[in-house]
C-alpha positions in Angstrom: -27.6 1.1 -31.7 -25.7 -1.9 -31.9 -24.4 -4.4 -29.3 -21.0 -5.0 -29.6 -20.7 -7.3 -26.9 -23.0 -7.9 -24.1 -22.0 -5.0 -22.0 -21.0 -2.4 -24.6 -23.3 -0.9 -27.5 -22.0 1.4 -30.6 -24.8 4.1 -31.6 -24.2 7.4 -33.7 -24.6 10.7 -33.0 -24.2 12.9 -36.0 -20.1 12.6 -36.9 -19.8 11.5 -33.3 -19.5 7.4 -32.2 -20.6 6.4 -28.6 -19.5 3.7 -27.2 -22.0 2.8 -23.8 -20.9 0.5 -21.2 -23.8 -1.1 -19.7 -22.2 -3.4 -17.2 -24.0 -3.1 -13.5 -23.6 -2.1 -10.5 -20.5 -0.4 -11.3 -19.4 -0.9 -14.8 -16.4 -2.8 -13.9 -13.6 -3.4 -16.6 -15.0 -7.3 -16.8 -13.6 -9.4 -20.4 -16.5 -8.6 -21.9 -16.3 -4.8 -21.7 -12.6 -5.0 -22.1 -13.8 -6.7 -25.6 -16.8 -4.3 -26.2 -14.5 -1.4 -26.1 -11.7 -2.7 -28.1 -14.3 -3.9 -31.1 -16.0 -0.7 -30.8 -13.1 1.6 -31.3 -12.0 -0.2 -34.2 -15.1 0.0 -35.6 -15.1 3.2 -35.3 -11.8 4.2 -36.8 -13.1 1.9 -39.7 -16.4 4.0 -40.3 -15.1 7.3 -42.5 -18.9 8.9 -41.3 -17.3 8.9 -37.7 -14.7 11.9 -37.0 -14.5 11.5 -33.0 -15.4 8.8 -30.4 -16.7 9.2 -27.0 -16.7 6.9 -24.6 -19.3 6.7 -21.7 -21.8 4.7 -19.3 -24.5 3.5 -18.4 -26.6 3.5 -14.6 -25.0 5.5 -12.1 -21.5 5.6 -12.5 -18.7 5.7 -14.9 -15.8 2.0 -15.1 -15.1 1.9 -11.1 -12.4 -0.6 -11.5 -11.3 -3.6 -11.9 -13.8 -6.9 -12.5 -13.1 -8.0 -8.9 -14.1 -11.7 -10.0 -11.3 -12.2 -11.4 -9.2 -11.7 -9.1 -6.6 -14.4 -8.7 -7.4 -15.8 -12.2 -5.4 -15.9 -14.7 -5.8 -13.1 -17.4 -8.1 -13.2 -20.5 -7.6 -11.1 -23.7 -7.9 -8.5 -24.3 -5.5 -6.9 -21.6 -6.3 -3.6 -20.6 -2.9 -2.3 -21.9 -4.4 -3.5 -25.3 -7.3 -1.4 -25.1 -5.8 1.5 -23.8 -3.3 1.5 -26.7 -5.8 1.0 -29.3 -7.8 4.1 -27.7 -4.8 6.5 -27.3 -3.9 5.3 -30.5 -6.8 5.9 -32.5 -6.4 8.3 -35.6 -9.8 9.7 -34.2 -10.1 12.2 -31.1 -11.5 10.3 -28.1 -13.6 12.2 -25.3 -14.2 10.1 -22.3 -17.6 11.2 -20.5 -17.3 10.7 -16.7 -19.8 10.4 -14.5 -20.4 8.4 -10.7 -16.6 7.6 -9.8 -13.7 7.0 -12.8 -11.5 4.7 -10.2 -8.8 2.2 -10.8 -9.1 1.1 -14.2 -11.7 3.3 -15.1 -9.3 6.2 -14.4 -6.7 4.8 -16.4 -9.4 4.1 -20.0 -9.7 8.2 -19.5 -6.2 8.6 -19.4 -5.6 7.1 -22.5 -8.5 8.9 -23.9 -7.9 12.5 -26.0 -9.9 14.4 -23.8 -12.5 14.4 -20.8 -15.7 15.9 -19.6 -17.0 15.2 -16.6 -20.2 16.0 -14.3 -19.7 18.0 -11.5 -20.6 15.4 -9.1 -18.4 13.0 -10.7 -14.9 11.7 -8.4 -11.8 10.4 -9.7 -9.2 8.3 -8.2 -6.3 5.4 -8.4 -6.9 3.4 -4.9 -5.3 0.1 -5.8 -3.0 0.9 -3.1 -5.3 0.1 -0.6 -5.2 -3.2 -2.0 -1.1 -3.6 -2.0 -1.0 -2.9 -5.7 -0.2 0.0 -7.9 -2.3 1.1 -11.0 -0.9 -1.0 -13.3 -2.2 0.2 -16.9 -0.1 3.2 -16.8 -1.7 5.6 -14.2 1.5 5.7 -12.5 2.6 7.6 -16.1 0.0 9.1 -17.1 -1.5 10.9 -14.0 1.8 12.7 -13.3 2.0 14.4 -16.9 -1.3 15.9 -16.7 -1.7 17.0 -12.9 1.8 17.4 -11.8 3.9 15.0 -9.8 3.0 16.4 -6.4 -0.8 15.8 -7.0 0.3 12.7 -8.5 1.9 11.6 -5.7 -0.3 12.1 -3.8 -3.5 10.6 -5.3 -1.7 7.7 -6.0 0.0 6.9 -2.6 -3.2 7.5 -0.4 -5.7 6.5 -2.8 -8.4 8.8 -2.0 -10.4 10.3 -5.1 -10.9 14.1 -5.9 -14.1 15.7 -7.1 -14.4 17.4 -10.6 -13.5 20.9 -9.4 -10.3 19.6 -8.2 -9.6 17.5 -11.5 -10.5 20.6 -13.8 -7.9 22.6 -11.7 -5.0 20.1 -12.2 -6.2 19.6 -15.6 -7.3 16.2 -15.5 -10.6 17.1 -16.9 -10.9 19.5 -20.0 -14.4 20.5 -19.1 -16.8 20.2 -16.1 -20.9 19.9 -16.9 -23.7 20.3 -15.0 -25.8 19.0 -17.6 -26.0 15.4 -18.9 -22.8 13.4 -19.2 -22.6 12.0 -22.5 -24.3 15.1 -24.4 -22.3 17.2 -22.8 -19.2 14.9 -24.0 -20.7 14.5 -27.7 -21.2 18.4 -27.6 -17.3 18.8 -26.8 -16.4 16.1 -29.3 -18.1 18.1 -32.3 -16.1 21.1 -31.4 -13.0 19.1 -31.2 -13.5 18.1 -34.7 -14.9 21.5 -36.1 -11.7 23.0 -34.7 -9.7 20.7 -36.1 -8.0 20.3 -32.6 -4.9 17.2 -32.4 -4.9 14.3 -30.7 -4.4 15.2 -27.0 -2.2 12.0 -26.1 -1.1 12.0 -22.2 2.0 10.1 -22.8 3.5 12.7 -24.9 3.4 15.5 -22.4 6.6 16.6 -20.7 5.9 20.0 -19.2 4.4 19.2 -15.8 7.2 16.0 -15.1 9.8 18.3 -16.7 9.2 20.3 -13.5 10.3 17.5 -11.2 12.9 16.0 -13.3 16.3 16.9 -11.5 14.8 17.3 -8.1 15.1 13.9 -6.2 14.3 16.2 -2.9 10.6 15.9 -3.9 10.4 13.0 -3.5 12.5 12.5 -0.8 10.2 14.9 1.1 7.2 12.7 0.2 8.7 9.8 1.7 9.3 11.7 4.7 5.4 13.2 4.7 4.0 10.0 4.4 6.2 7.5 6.4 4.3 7.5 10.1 0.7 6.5 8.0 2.5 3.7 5.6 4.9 2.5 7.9 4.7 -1.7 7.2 2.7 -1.3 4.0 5.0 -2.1 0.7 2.9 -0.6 -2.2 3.4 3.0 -1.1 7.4 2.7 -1.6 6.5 1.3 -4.9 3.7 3.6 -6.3 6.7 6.5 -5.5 9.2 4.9 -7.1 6.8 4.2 -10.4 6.5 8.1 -10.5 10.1 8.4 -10.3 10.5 5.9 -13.3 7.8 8.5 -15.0 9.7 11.4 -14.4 13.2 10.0 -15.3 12.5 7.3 -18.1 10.8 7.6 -21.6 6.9 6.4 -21.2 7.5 3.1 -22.7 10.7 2.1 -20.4 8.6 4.0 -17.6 5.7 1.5 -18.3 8.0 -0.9 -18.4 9.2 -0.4 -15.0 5.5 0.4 -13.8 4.8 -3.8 -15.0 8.0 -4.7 -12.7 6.7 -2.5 -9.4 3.1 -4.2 -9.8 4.5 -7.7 -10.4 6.3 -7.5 -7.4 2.8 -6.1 -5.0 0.7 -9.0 -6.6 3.0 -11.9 -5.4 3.9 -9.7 -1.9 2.6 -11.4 1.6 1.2 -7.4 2.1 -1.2 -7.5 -0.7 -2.4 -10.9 -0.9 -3.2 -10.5 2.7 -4.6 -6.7 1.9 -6.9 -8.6 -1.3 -8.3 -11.1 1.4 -9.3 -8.3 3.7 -11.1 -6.5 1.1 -13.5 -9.8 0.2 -13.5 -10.4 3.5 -15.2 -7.0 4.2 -17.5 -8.0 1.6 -18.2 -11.2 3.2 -18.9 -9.7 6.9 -22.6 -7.9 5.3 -23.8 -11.3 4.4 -25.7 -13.4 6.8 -26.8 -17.0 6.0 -30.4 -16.7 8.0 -31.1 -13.2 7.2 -31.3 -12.3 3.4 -30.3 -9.0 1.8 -33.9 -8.3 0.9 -35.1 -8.8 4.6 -36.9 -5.3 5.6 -35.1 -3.3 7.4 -36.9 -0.2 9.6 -36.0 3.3 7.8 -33.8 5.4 10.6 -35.6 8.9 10.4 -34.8 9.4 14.0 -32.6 8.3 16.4 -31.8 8.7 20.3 -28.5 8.3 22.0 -29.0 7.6 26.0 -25.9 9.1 27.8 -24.0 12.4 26.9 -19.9 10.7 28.0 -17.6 10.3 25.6 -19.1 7.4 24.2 -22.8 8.8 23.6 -21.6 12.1 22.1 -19.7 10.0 19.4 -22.7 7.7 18.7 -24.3 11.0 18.2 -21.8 12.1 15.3 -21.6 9.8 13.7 -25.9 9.9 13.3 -25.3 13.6 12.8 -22.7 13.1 9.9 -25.0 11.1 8.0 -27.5 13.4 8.4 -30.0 12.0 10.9 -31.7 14.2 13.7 -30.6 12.3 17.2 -31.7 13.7 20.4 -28.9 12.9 23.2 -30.5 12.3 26.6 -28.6 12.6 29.7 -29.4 12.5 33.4 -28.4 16.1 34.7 -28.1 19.0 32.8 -23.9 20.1 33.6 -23.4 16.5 32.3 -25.3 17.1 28.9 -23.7 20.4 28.5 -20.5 19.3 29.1 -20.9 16.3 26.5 -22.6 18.1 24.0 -19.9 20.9 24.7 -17.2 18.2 23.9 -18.8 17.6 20.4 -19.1 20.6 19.1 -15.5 20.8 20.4 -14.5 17.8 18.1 -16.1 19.3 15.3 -14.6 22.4 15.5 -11.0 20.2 15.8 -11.8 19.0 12.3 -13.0 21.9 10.5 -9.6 23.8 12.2 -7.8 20.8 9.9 -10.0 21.9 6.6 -12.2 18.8 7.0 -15.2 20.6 7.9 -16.5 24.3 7.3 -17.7 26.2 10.4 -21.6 25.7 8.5 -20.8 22.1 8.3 -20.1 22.3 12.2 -23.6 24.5 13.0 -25.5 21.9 10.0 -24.5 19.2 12.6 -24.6 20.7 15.9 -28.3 21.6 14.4 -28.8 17.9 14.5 -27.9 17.1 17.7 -30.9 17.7 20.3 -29.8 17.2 24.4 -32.3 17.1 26.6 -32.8 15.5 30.1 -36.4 14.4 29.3 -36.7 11.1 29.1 -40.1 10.9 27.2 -37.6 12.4 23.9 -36.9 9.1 22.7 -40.9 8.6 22.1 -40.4 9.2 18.2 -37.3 7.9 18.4 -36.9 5.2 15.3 -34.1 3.6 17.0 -32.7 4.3 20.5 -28.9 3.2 21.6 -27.9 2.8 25.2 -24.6 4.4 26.2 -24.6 4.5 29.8 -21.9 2.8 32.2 -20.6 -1.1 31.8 -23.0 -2.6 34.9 -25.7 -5.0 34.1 -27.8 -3.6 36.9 -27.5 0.1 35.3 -28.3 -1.3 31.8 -31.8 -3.6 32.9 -33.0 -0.4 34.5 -32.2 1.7 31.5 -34.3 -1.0 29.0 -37.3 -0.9 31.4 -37.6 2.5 31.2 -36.8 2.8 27.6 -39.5 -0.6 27.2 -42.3 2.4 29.0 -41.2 4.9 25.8 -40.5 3.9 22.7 -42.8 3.1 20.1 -43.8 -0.1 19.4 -41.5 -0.8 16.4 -38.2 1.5 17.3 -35.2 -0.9 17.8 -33.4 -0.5 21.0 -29.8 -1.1 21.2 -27.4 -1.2 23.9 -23.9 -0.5 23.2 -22.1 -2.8 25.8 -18.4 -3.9 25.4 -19.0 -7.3 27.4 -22.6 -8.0 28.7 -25.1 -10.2 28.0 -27.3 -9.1 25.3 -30.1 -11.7 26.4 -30.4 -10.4 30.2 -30.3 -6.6 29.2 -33.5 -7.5 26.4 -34.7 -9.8 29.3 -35.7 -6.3 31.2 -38.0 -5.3 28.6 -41.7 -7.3 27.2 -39.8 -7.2 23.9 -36.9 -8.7 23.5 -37.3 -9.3 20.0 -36.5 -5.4 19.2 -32.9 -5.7 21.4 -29.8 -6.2 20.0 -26.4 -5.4 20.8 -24.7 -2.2 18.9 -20.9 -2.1 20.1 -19.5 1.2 18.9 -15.6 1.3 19.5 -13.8 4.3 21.2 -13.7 7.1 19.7 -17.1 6.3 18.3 -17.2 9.3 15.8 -13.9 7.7 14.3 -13.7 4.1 14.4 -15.3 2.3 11.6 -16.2 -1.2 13.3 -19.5 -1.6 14.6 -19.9 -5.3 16.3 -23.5 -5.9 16.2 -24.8 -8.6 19.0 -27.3 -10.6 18.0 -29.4 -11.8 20.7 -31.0 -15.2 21.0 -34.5 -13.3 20.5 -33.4 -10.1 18.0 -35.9 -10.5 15.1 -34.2 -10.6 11.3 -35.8 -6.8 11.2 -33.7 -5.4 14.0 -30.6 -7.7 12.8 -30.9 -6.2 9.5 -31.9 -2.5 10.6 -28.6 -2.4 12.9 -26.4 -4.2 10.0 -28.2 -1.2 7.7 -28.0 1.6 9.5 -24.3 0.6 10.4 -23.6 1.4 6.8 -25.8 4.3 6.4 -23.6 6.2 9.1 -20.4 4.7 7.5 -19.1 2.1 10.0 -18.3 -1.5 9.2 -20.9 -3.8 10.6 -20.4 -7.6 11.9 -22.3 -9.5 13.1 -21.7 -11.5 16.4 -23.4 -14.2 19.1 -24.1 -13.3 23.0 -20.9 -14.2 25.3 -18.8 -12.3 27.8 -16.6 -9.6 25.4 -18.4 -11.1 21.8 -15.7 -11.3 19.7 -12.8 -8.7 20.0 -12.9 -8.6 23.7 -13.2 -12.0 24.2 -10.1 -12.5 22.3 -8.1 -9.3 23.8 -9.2 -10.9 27.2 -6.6 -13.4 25.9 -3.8 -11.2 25.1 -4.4 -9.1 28.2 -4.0 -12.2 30.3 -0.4 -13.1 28.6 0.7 -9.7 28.4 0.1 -9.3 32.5 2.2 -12.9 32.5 5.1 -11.2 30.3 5.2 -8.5 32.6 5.6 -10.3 35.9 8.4 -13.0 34.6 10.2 -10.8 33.1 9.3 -7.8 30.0 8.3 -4.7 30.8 5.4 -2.6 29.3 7.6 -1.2 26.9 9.2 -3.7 25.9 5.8 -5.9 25.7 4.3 -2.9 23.3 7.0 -2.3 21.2 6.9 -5.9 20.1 3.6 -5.1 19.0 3.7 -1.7 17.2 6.9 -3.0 15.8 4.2 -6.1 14.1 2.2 -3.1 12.9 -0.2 -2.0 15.5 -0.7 1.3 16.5 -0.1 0.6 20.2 0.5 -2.3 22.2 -1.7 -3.2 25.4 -0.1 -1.2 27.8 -0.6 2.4 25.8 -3.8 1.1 24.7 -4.6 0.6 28.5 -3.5 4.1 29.7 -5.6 5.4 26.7 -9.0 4.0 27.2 -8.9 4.2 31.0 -7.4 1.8 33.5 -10.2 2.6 35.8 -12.9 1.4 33.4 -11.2 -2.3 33.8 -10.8 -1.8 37.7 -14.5 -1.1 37.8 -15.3 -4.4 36.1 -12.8 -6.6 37.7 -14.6 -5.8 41.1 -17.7 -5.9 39.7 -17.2 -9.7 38.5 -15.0 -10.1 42.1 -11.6 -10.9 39.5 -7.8 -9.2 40.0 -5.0 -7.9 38.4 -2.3 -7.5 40.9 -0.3 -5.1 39.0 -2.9 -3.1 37.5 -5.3 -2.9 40.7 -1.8 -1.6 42.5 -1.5 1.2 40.0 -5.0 1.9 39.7 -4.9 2.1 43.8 -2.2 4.6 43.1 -5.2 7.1 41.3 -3.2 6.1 38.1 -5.7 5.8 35.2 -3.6 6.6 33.0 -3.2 9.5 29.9 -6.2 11.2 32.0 -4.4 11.5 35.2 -1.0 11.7 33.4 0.1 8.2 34.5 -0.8 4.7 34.0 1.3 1.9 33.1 3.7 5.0 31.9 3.8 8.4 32.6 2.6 11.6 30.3 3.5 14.8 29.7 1.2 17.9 29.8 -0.4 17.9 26.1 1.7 15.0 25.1 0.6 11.9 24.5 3.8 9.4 24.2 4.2 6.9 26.7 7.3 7.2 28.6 8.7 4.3 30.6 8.1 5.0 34.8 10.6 3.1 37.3 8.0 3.8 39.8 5.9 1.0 37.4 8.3 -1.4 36.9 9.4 -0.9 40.7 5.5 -2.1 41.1 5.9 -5.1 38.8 9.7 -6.3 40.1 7.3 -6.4 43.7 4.8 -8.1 42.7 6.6 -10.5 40.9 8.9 -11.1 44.1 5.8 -11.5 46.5 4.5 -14.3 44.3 7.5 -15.9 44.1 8.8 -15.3 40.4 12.1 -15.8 39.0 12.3 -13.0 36.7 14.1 -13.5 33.2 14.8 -11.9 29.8 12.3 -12.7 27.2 12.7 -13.1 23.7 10.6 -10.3 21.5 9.3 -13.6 19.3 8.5 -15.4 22.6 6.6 -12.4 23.2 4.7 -11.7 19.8 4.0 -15.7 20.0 2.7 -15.5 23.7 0.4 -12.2 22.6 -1.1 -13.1 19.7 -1.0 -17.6 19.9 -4.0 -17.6 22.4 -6.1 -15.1 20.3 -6.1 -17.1 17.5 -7.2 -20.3 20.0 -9.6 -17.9 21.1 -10.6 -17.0 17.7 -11.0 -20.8 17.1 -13.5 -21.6 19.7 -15.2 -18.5 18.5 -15.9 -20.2 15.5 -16.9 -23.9 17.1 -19.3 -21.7 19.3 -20.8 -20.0 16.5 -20.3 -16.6 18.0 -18.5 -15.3 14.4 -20.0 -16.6 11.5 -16.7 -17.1 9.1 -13.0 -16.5 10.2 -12.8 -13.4 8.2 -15.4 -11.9 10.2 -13.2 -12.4 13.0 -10.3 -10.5 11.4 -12.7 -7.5 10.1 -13.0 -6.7 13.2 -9.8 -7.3 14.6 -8.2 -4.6 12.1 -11.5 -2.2 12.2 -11.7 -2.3 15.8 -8.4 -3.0 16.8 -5.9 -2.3 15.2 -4.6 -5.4 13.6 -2.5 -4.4 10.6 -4.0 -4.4 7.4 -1.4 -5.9 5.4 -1.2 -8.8 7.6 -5.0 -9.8 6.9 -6.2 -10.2 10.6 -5.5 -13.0 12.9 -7.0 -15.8 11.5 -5.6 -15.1 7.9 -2.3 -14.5 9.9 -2.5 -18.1 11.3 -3.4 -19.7 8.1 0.1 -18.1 6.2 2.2 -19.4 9.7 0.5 -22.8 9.1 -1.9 -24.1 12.0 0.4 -26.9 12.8 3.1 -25.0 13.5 1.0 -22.4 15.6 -0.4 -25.8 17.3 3.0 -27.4 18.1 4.5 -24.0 19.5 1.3 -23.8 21.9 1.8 -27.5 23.0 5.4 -26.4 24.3 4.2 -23.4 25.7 1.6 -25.7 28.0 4.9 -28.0 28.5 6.9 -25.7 29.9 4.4 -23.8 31.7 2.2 -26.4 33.2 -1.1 -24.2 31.8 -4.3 -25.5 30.4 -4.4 -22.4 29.1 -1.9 -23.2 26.1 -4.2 -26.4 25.5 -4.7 -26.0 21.4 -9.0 -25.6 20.7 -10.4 -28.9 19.2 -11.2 -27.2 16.1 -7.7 -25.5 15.6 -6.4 -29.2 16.4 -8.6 -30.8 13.9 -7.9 -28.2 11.1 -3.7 -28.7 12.5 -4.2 -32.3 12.0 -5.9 -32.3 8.3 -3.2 -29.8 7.3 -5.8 -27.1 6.9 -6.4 -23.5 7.8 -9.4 -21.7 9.1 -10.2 -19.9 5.6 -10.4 -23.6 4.1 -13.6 -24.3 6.1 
């Protein structure tokens, strides 16, 4: 074997040359294997002994993109267009042996290979959209000539990776193996060259883009498919377009035109913003005190305590991943009808093709109700889901305190309550920490873990782990009233209630928002989780909403009752304005004296989203988040925020943070309201002319 570079070795097999990349975790396309492969292949072609190349990997997985260190830096021969030319246009066949996950860049070096193999368990996909980009080595040209345009299409635009039996179907693997990669691959190469098969090159098929050429309606009809879920992004339009340019131009002008679509993503607000979220993401699993080789308990067990809506989806989501979880539940019609509800939601996503009907008994199978308290006994870790009162909670921890085994981790899943008096009920506080699952549990990904001023570095990094394990985003968070995203929605509640009473009205309030890019605004969002679940905890903490508390009064709750702030149809979910509502609001605006006006949709979006990112800034000082980008991971995991905009604090940095300062100062001018007084630290960073990512 011989090294050709320090991530790529050349050894022989017979006839056959194999070119290894050895570059952990993931084999990414880094300079050095970018050189590797281009040395080795023309070493190759050199050697007359070799008749066929393959190419293949080392550790668990086959190139899974791009060398994400260098992002942002300026690019360092040899490009992969080089390499990929040089392998297409070798005079030997080249078989590309694919196991683990052929993504990005890895996708394309397989494209420009002759032929493929892959292992059955191996996935394949382009997701660079999900970064605002496009795949810009030619997988916008080469996928559609050997799967098709549709399948093209629609790889591309969502990003989501197949599995080998779809990719031998649509031909993008020549043959599947259950047996080891690269002999398998070697194996296929020798019968390549003992019958005397050609050079398989992608770009010279027309057959399967022939198809399409001539028919502008398919992709016309794409658009249309896919315009409610990319609605705001850019790189979609472009990825579709870059398929057009494959079906209607020559490869090399189509390649051409694939170079111009990219260029235009990489300097786009969308994906620098979408490139920031992805590191941030990254960044949110690290924490300073608590190292990545601190212990972390191993979940074999869990128990969920409350069957509502809330428990039944902590319960999924420990069910999806494969962990037994026993639900516990007070009386028995209320764990029926909870457990009743998940198999319910299940059966909802296998009626969609997500699920089979055994993947919906394999789950319900790990779902154990029971109104026996002493369940949770063996229970590795235990997470409270029971109603949003403090004195509810305490008696809920000393019971659980009486149970669980000595080292099980007990969580409570509160939106707003004090971590540190809920662990206070128990004789070991040290185990306690907050677990804030967001509504729907079983589908939201952010998980805002609370640490509390006693949670050892074993439960931190058992709740940060086990987060992952059932495939949520975790972040970790300090003890105050709402944490993070509450704390700062608290903020646009308060201005949104304002709007409504000097002048806006829900509508008008949330369209300013979804038209920004969020799925809802705060009215919608309102009717959707429950207006009574804010009722109960403004009279719990003695506070009031004169406009809501009147509608609540009203039995209004909102998409459960059929009205809220708007009113619902049977089975339909779309707000529709109610005059009886803004009757409500013109009243209460009249009994306190306000002089209704119109108001600007930017004086809106300013007033909604200014005093979050103040809020977000005393965050910071506080030490509640520990980095800005935490703060916007879970604004667009848990919230909504849109993607392509970066998350609030990103978004405040690309307005400038003097500008966002001065606009507040007038705000507190005009209004007369401390509460538009700037945070010191978003003052400080104003004044030095820097942003919060500079810190």
């Amino acid at each position: 074997m011989t090294a050709i570079s320090q991530s790529v070795d050349l050894d022989r097999r017979g006839a056959v040359a194999v070119l290894t990349v050895n570059n952990p975790p993931v084999n990414a396309l880094s300079q050095h294997v970018r050189q590797g492969l281009h040395e080795g292949i023309t070493q190759a072609s050199a050697d007359a002994a070799v008749k066929a190349i393959v190419i293949t990997c080392a550790g668990r997985t086959f190139i899974a993109g791009a060398d994400i260190t260098e992002f942002g830096k300026p690019p360092a021969d040899p490009s992969l267009h080089t390499v990929l030319d040089l392998i297409e246009g070798s005079s030997k066949p080249v078989v590309a042996a694919i196991h683990g996950t052929a993504l990005g860049g890895g996708l394309e070096v397989t494209l420009a290979c002759h032929y493929r193999v892959g292992a059955k368990s191996a996935r394949f996909g382009l997701p660079e959209v999900k970064l605002g980009l496009l795949p810009g080595a030619g997988g916008t040209q080469r996928l559609p000539r050997v799967v098709g345009v549709p399948k093209a299409l629609q790889m591309i635009v969502s990003g989501d990776p197949i599995g080998a039996p779809d990719a031998l179907t649509f031909g993008l693997i020549d043959e599947m193996t259950d047996g080891e990669h690269t002999a398998a691959a070697v194996a296929f190469a020798e019968k390549v060259i003992a019958e005397k098969r050609p050079l398989r090159k992608i770009r010279d098929l027309a057959d399967k883009i022939g198809e399409a050429r001539g028919k502008p309606e398919i992709f016309a009809e794409f658009r249309k498919s896919v315009a409610r879920q990319t609605r705001g992004f850019r790189a979609p339009g472009n990825c579709i377009k870059a398929v057009e340019a494959a079906v209607n131009l020559p490869f090399a002008e189509g390649l051409k035109r694939e170079r111009e679509l990219f260029t235009e993503l990489l300097n786009s607000p969308e994906s620098k913003a979408q490139r920031y979220f992805f590191f941030a993401e990254r960044e949110a699993a690290k924490i300073p005190d608590v190292p990545g080789d601190t212990p972390a308990k191993d979940i074999r067990k869990a128990a969920v305590i409350g069957a509502g809506t809330m428990g039944g989806g902590i319960a999924m989501n420990f069910a999806n991943a494969g962990i037994p979880v026993t639900v516990v539940e007070v009386a028995p019609d209320a764990l029926d009808r909870g457990l009743g509800i998940v198999r319910k939601n299940y059966e909802a996503t296998a009626s969609r093709g997500r699920l089979t009907m055994a993947d919906v008994e394999k789950r319900m199978g790990l779902i154990t109700g029971t109104t026996d308290w002493n369940a949770v006994k063996d229970a590795d870790i235990i997470i409270e889901a029971v109603f949003e009162e403090m004195p509810i909670k305490k008696e809920v921890f000393a019971k659980l305190d009486g149970l669980a085994k000595p080292d099980a981790v007990i969580a409570t899943n509160t939106s707003t309550l004090d971590v540190n008096e809920i662990a206070s009920a128990t004789k070991r506080p040290e185990s306690v920490i907050g677990m804030h699952f967001f509504s729907p549990a079983n589908v939201m990904r952010l998980l805002e873990n609370v640490r509390g001023a006693k949670s050892s570095k074993t439960t931190i990094a058992t709740a940060m782990t086990v987060g992952r394990k059932i495939a949520k985003v975790p972040v970790l968070v300090g003890v105050c009233y709402g944490f993070v995203g509450n704390r700062m929605l608290h903020q646009r509640g308060t201005q949104a209630e304002k709007l409504i009473l000097e002048g806006a009205l829900p509508h008008q309030v949330d369209r300013v928002l979804t038209d920004f890019g969020f799925p809802m605004g705060p009215f919608a969002m309102g009717d959707l989780a429950g207006l009574d679940v804010g009722w109960r905890i403004r009279k719990g903490r003695g506070v009031k909403s004169p406009v809501a508390d009147r509608i609540c009064e009203l039995g209004r709750f909102g998409q459960k009752t059929g009205a809220g702030y708007f009113r619902y149809e049977q089975g339909d979910r779309t707000p529709i304005p109610d005059t009886d509502v803004e009757k409500i609001i013109v009243d209460v605006s009249t009994s306190m004296g306000i002089t209704r006006r119109p108001i600007a949709d930017e004086e809106i979006l300013q007033r909604l989203l200014y005093p979050m990112v103040n809020e977000g800034a005393r965050i910071l000082e506080e030490k509640i988040a520990i980095r800005a980008s935490d703060i916007d991971v879970i604004w667009v995991y848990g919230y909504g925020w849109p993607v392509y905009r970066g998350g609030p604090m990103f978004w405040a940095d690309q307005i400038g943070l003097p500008a966002l300062r001065d606009r507040m100062l007038e705000f507190k001018k005009q209004s007369g309201d401390d509460f538009w007084a700037p945070a010191p630290l978003l003052a400080r960073l104003a004044d030095a002319g820097k942003g919060f990512l500079d810190k």
